[in-house]
N, C-alpha and C positions, 0 to 999 in steps of 0.2 A: 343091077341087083336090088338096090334098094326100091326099083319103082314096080319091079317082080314080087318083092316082099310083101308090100301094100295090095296089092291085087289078093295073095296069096292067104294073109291076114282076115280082110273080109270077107272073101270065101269062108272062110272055115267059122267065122263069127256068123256069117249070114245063116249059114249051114246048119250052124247050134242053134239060132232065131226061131228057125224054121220046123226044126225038128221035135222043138222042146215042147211041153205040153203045156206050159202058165209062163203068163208075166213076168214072173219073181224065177224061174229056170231060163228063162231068154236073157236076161239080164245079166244073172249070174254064169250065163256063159261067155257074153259078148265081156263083160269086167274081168274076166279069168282070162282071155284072149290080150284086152289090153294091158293087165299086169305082166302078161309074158313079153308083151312089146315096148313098154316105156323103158329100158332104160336103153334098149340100142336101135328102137326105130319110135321116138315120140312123136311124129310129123303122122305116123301110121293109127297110134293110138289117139290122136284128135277123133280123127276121122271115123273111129270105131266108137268113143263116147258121143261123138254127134248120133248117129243111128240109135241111141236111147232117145227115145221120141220124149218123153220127159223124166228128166230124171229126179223129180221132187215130189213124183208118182209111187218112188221104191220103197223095198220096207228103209228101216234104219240102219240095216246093215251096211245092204248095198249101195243105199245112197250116202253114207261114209265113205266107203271106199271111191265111188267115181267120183266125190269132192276132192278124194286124195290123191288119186290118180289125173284128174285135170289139172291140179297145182302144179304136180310132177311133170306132165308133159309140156304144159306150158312154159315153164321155168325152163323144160330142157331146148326146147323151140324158140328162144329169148321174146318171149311173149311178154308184155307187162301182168303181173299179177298179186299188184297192191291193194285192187278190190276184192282179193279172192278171201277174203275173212270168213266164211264159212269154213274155213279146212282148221279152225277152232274150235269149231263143234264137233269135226269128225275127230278130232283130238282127244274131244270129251269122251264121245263115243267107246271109244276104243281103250281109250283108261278105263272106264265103267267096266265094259265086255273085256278086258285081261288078256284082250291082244297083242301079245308084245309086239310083234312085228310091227303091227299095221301102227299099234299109238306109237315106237320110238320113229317110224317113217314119217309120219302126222304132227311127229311134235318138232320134227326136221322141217320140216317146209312150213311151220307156223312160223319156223326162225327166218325164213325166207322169204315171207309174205310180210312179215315185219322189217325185214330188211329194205324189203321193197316201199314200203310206205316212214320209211327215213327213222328208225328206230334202233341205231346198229346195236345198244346194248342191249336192248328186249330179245334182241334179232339171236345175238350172242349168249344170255339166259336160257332161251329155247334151244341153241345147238346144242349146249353141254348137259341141258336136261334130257336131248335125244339121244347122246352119250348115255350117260347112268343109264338109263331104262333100258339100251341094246346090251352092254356089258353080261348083267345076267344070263343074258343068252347063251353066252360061247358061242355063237354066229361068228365066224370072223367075217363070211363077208357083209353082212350088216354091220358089224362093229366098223371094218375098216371103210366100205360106202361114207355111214358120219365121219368117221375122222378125218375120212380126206375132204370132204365137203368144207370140212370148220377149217381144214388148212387151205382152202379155197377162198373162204373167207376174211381167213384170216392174211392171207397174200393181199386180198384186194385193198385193205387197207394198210396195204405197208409192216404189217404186224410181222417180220421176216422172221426172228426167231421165234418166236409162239408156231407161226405158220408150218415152220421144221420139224417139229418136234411132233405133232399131230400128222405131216405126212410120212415121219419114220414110223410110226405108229399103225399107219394104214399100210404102209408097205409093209410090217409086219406080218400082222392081218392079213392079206393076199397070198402072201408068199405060202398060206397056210393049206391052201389050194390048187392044185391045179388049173381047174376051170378061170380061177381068177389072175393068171398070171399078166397078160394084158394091164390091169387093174394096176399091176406093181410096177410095170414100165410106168405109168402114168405119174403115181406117186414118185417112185425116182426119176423120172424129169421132174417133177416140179420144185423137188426137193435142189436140184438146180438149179434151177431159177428164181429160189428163195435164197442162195447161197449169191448169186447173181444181184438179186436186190441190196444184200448188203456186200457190193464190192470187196465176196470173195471169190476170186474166178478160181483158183488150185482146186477148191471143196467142188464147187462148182462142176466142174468138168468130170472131178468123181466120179461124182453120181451122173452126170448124163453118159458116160462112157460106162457104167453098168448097165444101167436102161437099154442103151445100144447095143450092148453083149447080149442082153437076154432078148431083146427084139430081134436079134441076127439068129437066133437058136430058131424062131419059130417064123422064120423068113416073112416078119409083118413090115411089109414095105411102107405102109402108109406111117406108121410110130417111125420109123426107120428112115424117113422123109422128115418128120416133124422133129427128132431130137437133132437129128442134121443141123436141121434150122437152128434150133435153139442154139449150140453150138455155134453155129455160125455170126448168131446175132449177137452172144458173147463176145468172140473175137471182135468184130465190129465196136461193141462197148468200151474194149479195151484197148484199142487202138490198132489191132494186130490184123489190118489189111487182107494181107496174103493170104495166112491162115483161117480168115473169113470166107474169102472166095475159094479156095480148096475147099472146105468144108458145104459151102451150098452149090457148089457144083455136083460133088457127089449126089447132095440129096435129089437133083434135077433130076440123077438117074432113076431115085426111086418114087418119088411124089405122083401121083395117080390123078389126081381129079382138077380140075383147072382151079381150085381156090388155093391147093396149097403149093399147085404151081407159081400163081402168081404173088403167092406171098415170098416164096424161094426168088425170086426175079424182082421182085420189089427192096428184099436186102443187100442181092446181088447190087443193083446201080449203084442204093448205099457203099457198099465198098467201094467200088469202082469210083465213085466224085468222091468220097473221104480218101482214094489212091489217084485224087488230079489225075481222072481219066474220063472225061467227059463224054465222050464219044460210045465210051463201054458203058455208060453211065444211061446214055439216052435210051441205047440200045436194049438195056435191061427193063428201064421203066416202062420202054412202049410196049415192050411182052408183055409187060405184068397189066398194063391197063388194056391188051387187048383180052386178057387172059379173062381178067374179072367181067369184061363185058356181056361173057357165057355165063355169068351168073347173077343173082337177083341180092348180090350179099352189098349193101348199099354203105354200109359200115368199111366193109373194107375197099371197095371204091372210092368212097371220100378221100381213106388212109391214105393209098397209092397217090390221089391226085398232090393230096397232101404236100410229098414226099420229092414230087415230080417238081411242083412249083418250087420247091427249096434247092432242087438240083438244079435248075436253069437259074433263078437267084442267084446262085453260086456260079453261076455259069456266064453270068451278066446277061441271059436272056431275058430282059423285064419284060417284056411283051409274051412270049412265051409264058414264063411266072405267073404272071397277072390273070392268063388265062386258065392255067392249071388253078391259082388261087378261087377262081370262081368257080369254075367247076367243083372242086371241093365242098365251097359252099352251098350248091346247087345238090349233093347229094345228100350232105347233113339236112338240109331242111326238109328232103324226102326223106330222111329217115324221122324226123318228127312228124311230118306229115301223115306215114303209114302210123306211127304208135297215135297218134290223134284217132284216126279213122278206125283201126282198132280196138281204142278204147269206146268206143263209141260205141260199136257193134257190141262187146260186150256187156256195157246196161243194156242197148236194147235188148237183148238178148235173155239175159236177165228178167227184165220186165214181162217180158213176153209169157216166160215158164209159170211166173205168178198170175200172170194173167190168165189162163189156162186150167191152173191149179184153181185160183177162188171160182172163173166160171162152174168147172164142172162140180164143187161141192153146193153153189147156194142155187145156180139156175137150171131146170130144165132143158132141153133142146127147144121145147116149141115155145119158150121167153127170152131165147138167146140173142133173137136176132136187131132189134134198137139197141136195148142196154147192153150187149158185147159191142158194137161199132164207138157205143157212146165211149164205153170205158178204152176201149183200143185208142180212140181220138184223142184222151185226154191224157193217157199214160204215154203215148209218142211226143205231147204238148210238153207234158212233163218231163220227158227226159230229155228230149232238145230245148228246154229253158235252162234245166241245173247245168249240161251241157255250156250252153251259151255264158251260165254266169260263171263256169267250173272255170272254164278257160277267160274272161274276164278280170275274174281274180286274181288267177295265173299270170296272168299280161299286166296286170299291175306289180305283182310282186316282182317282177322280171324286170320293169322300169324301175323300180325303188332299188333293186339289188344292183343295178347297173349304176345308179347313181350313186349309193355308196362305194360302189369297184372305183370311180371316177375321183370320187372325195378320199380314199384310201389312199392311192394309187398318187393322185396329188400331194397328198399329205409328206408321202416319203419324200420327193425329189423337191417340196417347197421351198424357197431357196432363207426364205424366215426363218430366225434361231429366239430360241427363248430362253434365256438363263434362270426363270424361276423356279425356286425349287419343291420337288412335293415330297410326301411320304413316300416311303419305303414301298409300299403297295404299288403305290400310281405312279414310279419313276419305271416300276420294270412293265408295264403298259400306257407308254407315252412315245413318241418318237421325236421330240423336241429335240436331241441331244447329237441329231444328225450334222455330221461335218460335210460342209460344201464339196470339198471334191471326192466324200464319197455321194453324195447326191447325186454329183455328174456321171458319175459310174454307173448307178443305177439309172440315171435316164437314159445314157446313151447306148451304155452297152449290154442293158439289161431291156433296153426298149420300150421303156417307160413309158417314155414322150408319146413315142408312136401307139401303145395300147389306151392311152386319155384321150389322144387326138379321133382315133376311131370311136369310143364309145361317144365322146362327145359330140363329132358325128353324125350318129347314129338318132341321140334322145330327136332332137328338135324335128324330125320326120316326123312324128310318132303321129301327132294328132291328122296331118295331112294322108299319112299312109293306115292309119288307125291300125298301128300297132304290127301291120303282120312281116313285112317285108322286113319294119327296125329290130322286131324282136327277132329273126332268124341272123341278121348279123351282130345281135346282143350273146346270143348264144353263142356264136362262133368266133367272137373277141372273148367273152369270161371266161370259156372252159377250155379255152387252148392256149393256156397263161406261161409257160413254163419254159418252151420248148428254146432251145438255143441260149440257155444263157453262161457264161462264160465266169462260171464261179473262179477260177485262178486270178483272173482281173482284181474284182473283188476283196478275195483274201490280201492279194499282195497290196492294195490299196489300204486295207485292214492296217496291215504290217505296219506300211509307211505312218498312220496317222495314229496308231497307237501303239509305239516302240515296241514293234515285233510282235504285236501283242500273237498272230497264231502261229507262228513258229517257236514261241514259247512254250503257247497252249499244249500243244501237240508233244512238246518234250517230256511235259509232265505229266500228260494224259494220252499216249501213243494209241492205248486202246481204243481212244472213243471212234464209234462209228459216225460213216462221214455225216451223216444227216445229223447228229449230236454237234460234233466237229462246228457244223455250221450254224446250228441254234445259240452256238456257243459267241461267234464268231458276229453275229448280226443282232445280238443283244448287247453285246461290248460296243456294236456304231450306233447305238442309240434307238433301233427299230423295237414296235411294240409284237405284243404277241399274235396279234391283226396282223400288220406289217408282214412277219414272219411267215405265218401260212401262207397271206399268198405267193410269197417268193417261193415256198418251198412245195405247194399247190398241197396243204393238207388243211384239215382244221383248226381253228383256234383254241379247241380242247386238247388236237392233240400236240400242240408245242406246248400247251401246260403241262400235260402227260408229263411229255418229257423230258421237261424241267423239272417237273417234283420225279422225276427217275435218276434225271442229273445230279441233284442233290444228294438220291441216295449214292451215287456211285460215287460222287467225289467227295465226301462227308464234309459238306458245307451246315450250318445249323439250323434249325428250323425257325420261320418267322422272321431273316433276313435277306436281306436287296439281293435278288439273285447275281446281279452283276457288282455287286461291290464284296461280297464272298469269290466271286468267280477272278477278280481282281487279287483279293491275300492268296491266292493259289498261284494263277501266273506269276505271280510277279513276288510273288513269295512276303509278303509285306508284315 
């Protein structure tokens, strides 16, 4: 269906091209065509803005709009779209001309293009600004589109309850619709799996067993498939086995297309080796990696492989393991490989349009032909230099950050104690106060040892390999930091070396959620706010966050030692 669509799509754009009598009517029909296609087939709406032979040729309308509309499809394609800083002009544009539509859509994916080039609070300014400006509208489904997008965003950073309250909002919105009823399955799943984030499964199930009521009305197999999953992947989080595997067995029934089968078979083995059943375990994984290998989704290939290596691990297959573990890595580094090549193509790409643009304003046709090759030569010269130095710079920043993960990482489990004392500031960002046998905890059962051992490694190829081979296993040791660790060890380790300190905790603060729980927990054993994030794989602003949230919630006072207030609380002193 969808490669019928795409056929079906250009037709009708080609059709309008052809028919129309100017430039500026050809255009404006091919752009009305892809506004009707990004948001349920954007792989189709590339492919219609490529056929604008230049699009920095339009008036200022139009060429607003297909800035805005390439942001859009690319974002929904997971395209990178960190150089796309033009869809700020069309931002402008569109604020000027009193577009509501088009500026609150424009100032929604400014937020995204900011997001993209590592800016989450700009990123966050721009959402809530594409909020207000929709509002006015009474659009609900524009209203609800942003809302749910900010609770998109706001999921991806952990943000659980903000994230809720913005998808109760969108499913509002939806529900306001017909046409949009789909739209409110989506919010009510997700609105589970924010309930999920913060280890609440009751709420949780709620809402995915409404989503699944109203996906069963309109018999949508494929949502109907995916809330399955989610469902199922809950149970699994929860410990609850059985009720995992009934649950994605079902959805087997309904899942349609080989990706979300293999994602349904990839949690399946999960249950089955967390139900010490190896054998059902093997059996699901090799469906699911033969599933994926019908598709080009390189991301969730990796995943699987991922998953398979840690089942046989489990399984005491190390040779097996070892194998899956490479392959893994083999397809994470195609997936950098393609967003490299990508990126690439779109400067040239880029360059190209200006190039095109200044010939036809300053040159003739009969002076085009030296000084266009000249300037072709030196803008491809140019863009594979900044290129060359882009990734350079990159490749150095990538050694440097690896060498601090190594000095961090070191830092915790050093078996060195310092009794010096500092201020109040630099005691709650220092990890001197670490006691040895929770050192060994985190070395051995948090895997410490083994993540310094690989990076370390890893550095001293660099110059022999020039960089390319040690950075893809740089990337594949830093950002897969988290996985498997065994916080009840931990805590009860806690316990013992500081008189019960979080079964105390916990008496007197029963509410706090676990990730508080454990900021709480791991600044009492002497870890800094460094320290913290990486154990807990977020940033170092945001366990300050939510430290200074902590304080407000436990009415500790301002301007003192977070853990010597957190101390007269426990322990009531």
């Amino acid at each position: 269906m969808k490669k019928y669509f795409f056929f079906f799509i250009v037709f009708v754009s080609l059709s309008a091209f052809w028919s129309c009598g100017s430039d500026s009517e050809k255009a404006a029909g091919i752009l009305q065509a892809a506004e009707n296609a990004v948001e349920q087939h954007p792989d189709s709406t590339l492919a219609l803005l490529d056929s604008i032979q230049n699009p920095y040729e339009l008036n200022r309308e139009h060429h607003a709009r297909y800035l805005l509309l390439l942001v859009q499809a690319k974002y929904k394609n997971d395209k990178d779209i960190s150089n796309d800083t033009l869809i700020f002009r069309a931002r402008n544009y569109f604020k000027k001309a009193n577009d509501i539509k088009h500026w609150a859509l424009a100032a929604f994916y400014s937020g995204r293009v900011l997001e993209a080039r590592q800016k989450p609070q700009q990123a966050l300014t721009a959402f809530l600004e594409a909020e207000s400006i929709a509002v006015p509208t009474q659009d609900p489904t524009l209203i609800g589109f942003i809302q749910y997008n900010i609770g998109a965003a706001l999921f991806q950073n952990g943000l659980y309850d903000d994230a809720i309250v913005k998808f109760k909002q969108a499913a509002w919105n939806f529900s306001q619709k017909e046409k949009d009823l789909k739209k409110e399955i989506m919010s009510l799943c997700f609105i589970g799996s924010n309930f999920v984030g913060n280890n609440n499964a009751d709420s949780a199930f709620f809402y995915f067993n409404e989503a699944l009521s109203k996906a069963t009305t309109i018999s949508d197999s494929t949502d109907i498939a995916d809330i399955l999953l989610n469902m199922g992947v809950t149970f699994i989080e929860t410990g609850k086995t059985e009720e995992a595997k009934a649950k994605l067995t079902e959805a087997l029934q309904f899942g349609k297309d080989s990706i979300q089968q293999a994602k349904i078979n990839l949690n399946l083995a999960r249950a089955y080796s967390d139900n010490n059943m190896p054998d059902s375990a093997g059996f699901y994984i090799s469906r699911a990696i033969e599933l994926t290998q019908k598709s080009n989704d390189k991301t969730l290939q990796a995943s699987i492989f991922y998953y398979a290596a840690q089942i046989e691990e489990k399984n005491g297959n190390c040779k097996a393991s070892l194998e899956h573990y490479k392959q893994y890595s083999d397809y994470l580094s195609s997936v950098y490989d393609e967003w490299q090549s990508v990126n690439f193509l779109e400067i040239q790409k880029k360059y190209d349009f200006e190039l095109l643009q200044n010939a036809k304003r300053k040159l003739t046709i009969e002076k085009l032909s030296y000084a266009l090759l000249f300037l072709i030569a030196t803008l491809i010269l140019s863009g594979f230099a900044l290129t060359v130095s882009y990734k350079r710079k990159r490749d150095r920043e990538t050694i440097v950050s690896a060498e601090q993960e190594i000095y961090r990482l070191k830092k915790i489990i050093d078996n060195r104690s310092s009794n010096e004392t500092n201020s109040a500031e630099a005691e709650e960002d220092t990890g001197s106060g670490i006691d040895d046998k929770l050192r060994e905890v985190l070395a051995k059962k948090f895997g410490i040892e083994k993540r310094v051992a690989l990076l370390e490694g890893a550095l001293p190829k660099i110059e022999r390999e020039k960089g390319k081979e040690v950075l893809k296993r740089i990337y594949t040791i830093v950002y897969g930091r988290s996985d498997g660790y065994d916080w009840n060890v931990l805590i009860n380790t806690i316990n013992d070396l500081y008189d019960g300190f979080a079964e105390k905790l916990h008496a007197v603060a029963p509410k706090l959620k676990e990730t508080e729980f454990r900021i709480c927990c791991l600044s009492k054993a002497g870890l800094s706010n460094s320290e913290i994030a990486g154990l807990l794989n977020v940033t170092e602003n945001a366990i300050q966050m939510r430290k200074t949230h902590l304080r407000k919630l436990l009415k500790m006072p301002e301007l003192k030692t977070f853990t010597k207030e957190l101390d007269k609380i426990v322990y009531k002193r």
